[in-house]
C-alpha positions in Angstrom: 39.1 -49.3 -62.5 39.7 -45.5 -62.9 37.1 -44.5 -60.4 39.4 -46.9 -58.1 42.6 -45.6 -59.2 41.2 -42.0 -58.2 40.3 -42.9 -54.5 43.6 -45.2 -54.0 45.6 -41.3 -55.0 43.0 -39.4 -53.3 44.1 -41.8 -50.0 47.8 -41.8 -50.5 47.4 -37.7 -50.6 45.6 -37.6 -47.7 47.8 -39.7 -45.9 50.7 -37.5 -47.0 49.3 -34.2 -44.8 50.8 -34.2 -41.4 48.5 -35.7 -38.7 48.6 -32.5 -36.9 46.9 -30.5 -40.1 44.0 -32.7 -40.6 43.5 -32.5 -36.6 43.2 -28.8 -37.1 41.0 -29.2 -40.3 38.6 -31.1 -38.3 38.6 -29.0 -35.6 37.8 -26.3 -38.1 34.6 -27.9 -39.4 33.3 -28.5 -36.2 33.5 -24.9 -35.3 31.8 -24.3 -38.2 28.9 -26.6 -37.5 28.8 -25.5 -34.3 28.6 -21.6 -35.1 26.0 -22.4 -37.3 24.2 -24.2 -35.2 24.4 -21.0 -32.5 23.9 -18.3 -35.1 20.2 -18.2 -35.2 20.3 -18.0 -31.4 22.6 -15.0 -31.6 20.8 -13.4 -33.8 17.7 -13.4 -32.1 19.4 -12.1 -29.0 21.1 -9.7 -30.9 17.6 -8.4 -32.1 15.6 -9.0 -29.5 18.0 -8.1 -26.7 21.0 -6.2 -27.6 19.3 -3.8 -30.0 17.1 -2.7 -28.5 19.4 -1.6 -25.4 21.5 0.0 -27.5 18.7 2.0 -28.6 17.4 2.4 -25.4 21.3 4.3 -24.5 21.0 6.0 -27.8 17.2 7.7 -27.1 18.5 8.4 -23.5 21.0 11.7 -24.8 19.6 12.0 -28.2 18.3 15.5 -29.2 17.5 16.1 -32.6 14.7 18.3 -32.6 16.4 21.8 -32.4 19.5 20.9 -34.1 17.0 19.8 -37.2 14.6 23.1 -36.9 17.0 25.8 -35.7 19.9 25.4 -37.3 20.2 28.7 -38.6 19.9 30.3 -35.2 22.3 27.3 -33.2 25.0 28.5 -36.0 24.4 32.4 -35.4 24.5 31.3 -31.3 28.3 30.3 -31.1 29.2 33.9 -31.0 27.0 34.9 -28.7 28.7 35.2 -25.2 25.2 34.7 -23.3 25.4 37.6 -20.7 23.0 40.0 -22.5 20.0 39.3 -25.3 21.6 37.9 -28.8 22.0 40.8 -31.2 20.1 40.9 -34.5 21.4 38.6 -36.5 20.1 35.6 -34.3 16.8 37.0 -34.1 16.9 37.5 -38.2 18.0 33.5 -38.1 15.3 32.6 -36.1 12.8 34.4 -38.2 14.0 32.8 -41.2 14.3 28.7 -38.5 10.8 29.6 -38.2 9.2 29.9 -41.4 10.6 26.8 -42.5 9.2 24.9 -39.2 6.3 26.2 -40.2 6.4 24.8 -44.0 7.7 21.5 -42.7 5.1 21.6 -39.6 8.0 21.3 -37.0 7.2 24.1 -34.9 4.9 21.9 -32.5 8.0 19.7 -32.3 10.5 22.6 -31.0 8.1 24.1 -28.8 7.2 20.4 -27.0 11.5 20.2 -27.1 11.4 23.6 -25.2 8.9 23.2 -22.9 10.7 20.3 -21.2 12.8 22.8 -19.9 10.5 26.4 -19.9 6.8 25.0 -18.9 4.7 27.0 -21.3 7.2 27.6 -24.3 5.5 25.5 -26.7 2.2 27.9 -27.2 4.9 30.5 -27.1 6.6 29.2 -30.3 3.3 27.8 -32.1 2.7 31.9 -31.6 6.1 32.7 -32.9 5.6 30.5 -36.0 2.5 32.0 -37.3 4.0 35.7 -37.0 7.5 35.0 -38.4 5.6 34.2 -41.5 4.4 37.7 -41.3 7.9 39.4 -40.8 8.7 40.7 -44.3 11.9 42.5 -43.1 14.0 43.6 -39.7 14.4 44.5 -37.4 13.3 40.8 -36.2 14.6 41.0 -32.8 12.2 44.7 -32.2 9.3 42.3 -33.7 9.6 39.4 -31.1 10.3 41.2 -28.1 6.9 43.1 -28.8 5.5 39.8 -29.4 5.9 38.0 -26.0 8.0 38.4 -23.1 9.5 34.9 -23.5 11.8 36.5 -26.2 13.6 39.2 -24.0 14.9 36.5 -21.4 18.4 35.5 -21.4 17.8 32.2 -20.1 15.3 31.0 -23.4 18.3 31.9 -25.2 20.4 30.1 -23.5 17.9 26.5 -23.2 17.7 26.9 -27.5 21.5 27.2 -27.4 22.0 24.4 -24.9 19.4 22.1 -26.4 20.8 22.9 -30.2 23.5 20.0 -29.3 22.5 16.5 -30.4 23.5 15.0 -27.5 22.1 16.1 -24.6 22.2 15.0 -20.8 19.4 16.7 -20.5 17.0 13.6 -19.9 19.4 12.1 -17.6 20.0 14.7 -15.2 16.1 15.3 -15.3 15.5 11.4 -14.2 17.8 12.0 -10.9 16.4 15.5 -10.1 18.9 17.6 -11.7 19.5 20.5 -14.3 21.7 23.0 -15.7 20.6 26.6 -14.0 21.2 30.3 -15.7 25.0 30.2 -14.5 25.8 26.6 -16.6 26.1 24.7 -13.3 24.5 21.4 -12.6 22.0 22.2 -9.8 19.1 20.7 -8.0 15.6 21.1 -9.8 12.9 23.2 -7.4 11.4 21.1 -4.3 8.2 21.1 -6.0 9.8 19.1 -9.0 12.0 16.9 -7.4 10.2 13.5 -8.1 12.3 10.7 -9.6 15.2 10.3 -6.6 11.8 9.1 -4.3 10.4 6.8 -7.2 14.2 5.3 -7.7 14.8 4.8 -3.8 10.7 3.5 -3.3 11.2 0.8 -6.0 14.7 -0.3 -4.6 12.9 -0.3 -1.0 9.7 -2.0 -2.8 12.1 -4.6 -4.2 14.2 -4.8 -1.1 11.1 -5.3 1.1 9.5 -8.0 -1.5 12.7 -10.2 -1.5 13.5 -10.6 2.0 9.7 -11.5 2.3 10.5 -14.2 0.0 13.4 -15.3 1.4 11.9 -15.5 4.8 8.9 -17.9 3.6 10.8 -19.2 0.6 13.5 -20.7 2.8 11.8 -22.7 4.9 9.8 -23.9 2.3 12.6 -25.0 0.5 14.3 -26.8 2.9 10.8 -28.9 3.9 10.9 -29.7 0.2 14.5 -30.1 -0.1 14.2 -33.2 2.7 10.7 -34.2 2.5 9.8 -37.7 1.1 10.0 -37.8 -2.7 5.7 -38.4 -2.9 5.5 -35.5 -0.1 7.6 -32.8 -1.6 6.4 -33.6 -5.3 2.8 -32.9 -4.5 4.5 -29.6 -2.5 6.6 -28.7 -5.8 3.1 -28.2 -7.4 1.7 -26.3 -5.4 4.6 -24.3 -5.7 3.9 -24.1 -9.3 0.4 -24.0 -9.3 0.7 -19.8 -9.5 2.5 -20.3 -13.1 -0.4 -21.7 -14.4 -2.2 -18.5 -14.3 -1.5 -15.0 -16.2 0.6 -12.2 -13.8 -2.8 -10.3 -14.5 -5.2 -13.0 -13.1 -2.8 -13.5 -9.9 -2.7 -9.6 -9.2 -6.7 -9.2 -9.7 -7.0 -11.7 -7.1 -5.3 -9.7 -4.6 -7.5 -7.1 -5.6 -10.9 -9.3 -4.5 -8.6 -10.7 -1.1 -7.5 -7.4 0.0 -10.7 -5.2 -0.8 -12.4 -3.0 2.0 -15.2 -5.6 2.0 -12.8 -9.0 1.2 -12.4 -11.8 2.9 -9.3 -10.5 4.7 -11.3 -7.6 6.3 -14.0 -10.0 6.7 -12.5 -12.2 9.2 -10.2 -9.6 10.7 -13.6 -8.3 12.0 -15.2 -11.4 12.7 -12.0 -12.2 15.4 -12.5 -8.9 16.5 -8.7 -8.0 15.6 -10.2 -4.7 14.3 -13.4 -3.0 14.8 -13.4 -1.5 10.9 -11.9 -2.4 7.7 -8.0 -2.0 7.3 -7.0 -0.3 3.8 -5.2 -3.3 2.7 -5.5 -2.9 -0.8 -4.5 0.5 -3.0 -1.6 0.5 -0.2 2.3 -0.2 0.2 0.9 -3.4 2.6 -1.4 -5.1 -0.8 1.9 -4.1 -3.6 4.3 -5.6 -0.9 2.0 -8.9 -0.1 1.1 -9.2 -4.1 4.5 -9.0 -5.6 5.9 -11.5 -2.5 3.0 -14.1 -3.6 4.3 -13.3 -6.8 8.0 -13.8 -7.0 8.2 -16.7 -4.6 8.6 -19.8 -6.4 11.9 -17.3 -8.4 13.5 -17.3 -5.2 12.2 -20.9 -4.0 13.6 -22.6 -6.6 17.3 -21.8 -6.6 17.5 -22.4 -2.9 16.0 -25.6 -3.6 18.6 -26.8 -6.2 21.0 -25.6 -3.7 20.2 -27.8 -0.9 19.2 -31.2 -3.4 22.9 -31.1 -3.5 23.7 -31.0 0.3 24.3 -34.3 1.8 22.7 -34.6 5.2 25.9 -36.6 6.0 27.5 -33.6 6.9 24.9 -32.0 9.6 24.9 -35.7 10.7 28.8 -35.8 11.1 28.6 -32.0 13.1 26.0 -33.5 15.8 28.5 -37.0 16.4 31.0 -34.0 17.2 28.6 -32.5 19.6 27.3 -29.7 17.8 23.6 -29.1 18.8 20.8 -29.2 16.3 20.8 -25.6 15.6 24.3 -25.0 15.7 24.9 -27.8 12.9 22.7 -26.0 10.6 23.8 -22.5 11.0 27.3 -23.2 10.5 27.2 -26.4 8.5 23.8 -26.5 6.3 23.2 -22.9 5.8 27.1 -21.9 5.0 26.3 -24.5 1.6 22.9 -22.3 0.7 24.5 -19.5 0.3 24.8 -19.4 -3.8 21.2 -20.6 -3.6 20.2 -17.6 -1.8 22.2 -15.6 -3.9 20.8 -16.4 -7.4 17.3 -16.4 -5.8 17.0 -13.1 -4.1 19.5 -11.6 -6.9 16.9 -12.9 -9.6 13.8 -11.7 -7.5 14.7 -8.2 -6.9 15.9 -7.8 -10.4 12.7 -8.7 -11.0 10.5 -6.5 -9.0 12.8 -3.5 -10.1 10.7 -3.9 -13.5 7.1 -4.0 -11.8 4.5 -2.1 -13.3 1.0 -4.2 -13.7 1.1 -5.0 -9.9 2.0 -2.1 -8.2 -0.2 0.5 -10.7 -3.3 -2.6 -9.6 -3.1 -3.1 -5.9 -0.8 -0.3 -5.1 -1.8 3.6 -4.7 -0.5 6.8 -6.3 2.4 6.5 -4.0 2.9 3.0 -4.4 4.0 3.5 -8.6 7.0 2.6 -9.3 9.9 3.6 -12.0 8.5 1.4 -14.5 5.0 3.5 -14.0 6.8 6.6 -15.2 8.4 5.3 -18.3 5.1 4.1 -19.5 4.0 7.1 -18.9 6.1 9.0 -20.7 6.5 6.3 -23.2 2.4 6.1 -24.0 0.9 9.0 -23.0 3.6 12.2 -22.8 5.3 10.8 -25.9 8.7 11.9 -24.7 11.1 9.1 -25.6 14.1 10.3 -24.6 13.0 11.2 -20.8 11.4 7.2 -20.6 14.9 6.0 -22.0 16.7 7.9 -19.5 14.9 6.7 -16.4 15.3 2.8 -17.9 18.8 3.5 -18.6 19.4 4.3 -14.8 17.3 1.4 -14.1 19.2 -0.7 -16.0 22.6 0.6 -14.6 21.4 -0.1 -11.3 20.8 -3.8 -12.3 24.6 -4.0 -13.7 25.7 -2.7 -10.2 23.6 -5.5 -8.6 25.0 -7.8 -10.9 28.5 -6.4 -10.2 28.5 -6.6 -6.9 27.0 -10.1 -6.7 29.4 -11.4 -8.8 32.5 -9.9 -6.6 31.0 -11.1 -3.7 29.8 -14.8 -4.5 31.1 -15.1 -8.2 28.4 -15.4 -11.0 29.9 -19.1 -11.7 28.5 -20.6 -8.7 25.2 -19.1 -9.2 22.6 -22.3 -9.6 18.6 -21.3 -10.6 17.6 -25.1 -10.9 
């Protein structure tokens, strides 16, 4: 009887809250049930994804290494109005930065930090570290302008003071061919060093090249399977699909077999008498271009495809009972509806290709490579982060033009991948 008399009052109270409170108390729990249910999602985008792009930024102007190791020598820098060699006391600081790099085995570190920007700086300072340690007393700056040459230049002065800050655009200038000259000034790097502009515009032309190529026989394609018989254009769909069933690595080696000097391809070129000796199709711009296309064409395919499932034929039908002719009903009718098929397809594809690397360093040659060559490069084998973070961080502000762009000119909203 009690347990009853507790829910008959716990009912009555319940009924006494306003309609509209309990509404919003229910909508509250759901919101919680649902975040919950989305958490572990965001959190493994936020770890996954979002971190490390943000570190990614972050590497791009970081600069610890002098700031860290020379501190003594950044601090006696300020006053120094960098028209003539610093006076002693900077050189006395750097004696004193030294020996402690040396305790702490840093002095490798500065000089590799230095020799970014003065080519042959870091034997310079491995040499400047073991005699520091011999400099009992002044005058320090006598001492190191005996020592090497390097020392009585303005302009390693004024790279130490430059790269003392901890943020540096430093690697980002570098990535588009640019640098900070004696006179403070943002200025072209030599001809001889200029390097990354040609990578950035050969991997937008590579990726511009690849995705009309797949537009071209993706379209088509798409539209055969799009109004093919249901048995006809299933058995197509897999063969669309059949590539996925292999590794990236397996489908790029085969292009290396097809497209050798002594292939197939060659083979029968010769045998039709097309050619009279082998063509270099592969280690070329031709096999990266023909690789990559056989590649990324089910990504643009299958967007275009979804588009034009949802195209009634009633409306091409309706243009030819007007007297439209077959070709003008599907130029102005059909292909008008494609468009966000096209869109998502060739967006998605040359995003895509901008981030090629196992392709292009297989079938392509040494001035085939692309952007994403370079930051493994300096990722695995030059160990300089922050220059491989600044070239990915362009990269990756060139895809959020792309995207910008796209999305002024069609709208992200009506993109449709499937």
């Amino acid at each position: 009887m009690a347990a009853s008399g507790d829910m008959s009052v716990s009912t009555i109270s319940d009924e006494r809250i306003p309609l509209k409170t309990r509404l919003r108390r229910a909508e509250f729990r759901q919101r919680l049930r649902a975040m919950g249910l989305v958490l572990p999602l965001f959190l493994f985008i936020l770890i996954t994804f979002v971190a490390p792009i943000i570190i990614l930024m972050t590497r791009a102007v970081e600069n610890p290494e002098i700031a860290d190791n020379l501190p003594r020598t950044i601090t006696a820098l300020r006053d120094w109005d960098g028209t003539d060699l610093p006076d002693e006391p900077v050189f006395a600081a750097f004696a004193e930065d030294m020996i402690d790099a040396q305790k702490n085995k840093a002095t490798g570190l500065v000089g590799k930090r230095l020799n970014y920007e003065l080519p042959g700086t870091r034997s310079k300072m491995l040499q400047a570290g073991r005699a520091a340690e011999k400099m009992t007393e002044g005058p320090y700056k006598d001492a190191f302008l005996k020592l090497d040459p390097l020392w009585g230049k303005t302009e390693t002065w004024k790279v130490i003071e430059r790269a003392g800050h901890r943020a540096t655009t430093f690697y980002l200038l570098k990535a588009l061919d640019l640098q900070w000259n004696p006179a403070d000034e943002i200025a072209r790097v030599a001809p001889d060093q200029r390097l990354f502009v040609d990578v950035f515009i050969r991997t937008l032309g590579i990726s511009v090249g690849v995705t009309l190529a797949t537009l071209i026989f993706g379209f088509p394609l798409a539209y055969l399977l799009a109004m093919a018989p249901a048995r006809h254009s299933n058995l197509l769909m897999i063969l669309v699909l059949l590539p996925f069933w292999t590794s990236l690595l397996v489908r790029t080696t085969a292009w290396v077999v097809v497209l050798q000097t002594e292939g197939p391809v060659n083979d029968l070129l010769l045998w039709l008498g097309i050619t009279n000796e082998p063509l270099q199709l592969i280690f070329s711009r031709f096999g990266t271009i023909v690789a990559m296309t056989h590649i990324q064409l089910p990504f643009t395919l299958l967007p275009i495809y979804s588009v034009m499932k949802t195209i009634s034929p009633n409306y091409v039908r309706a243009a030819r009972s007007l007297g439209a002719g077959p070709f003008k009903a599907f130029w102005q009718i059909y292909f008008p509806q494609t468009m966000p098929g096209i869109a998502a397809g060739c967006l998605l594809t040359f995003i895509l290709c901008l981030g090629y690397y196992i392709t292009p360093a297989l079938v392509g040659g040494p001035t085939d490579q692309m952007i994403s060559y370079f930051v493994a490069l300096y990722t695995n084998r030059e160990l300089n982060w922050g220059q491989a973070s600044a070239l990915g961080a362009i990269l990756l502000l060139a895809t959020l033009v792309l995207y910008a762009v796209y999305n002024r000119l069609v709208g992200i909203d009506k993109m449709k991948l499937g």
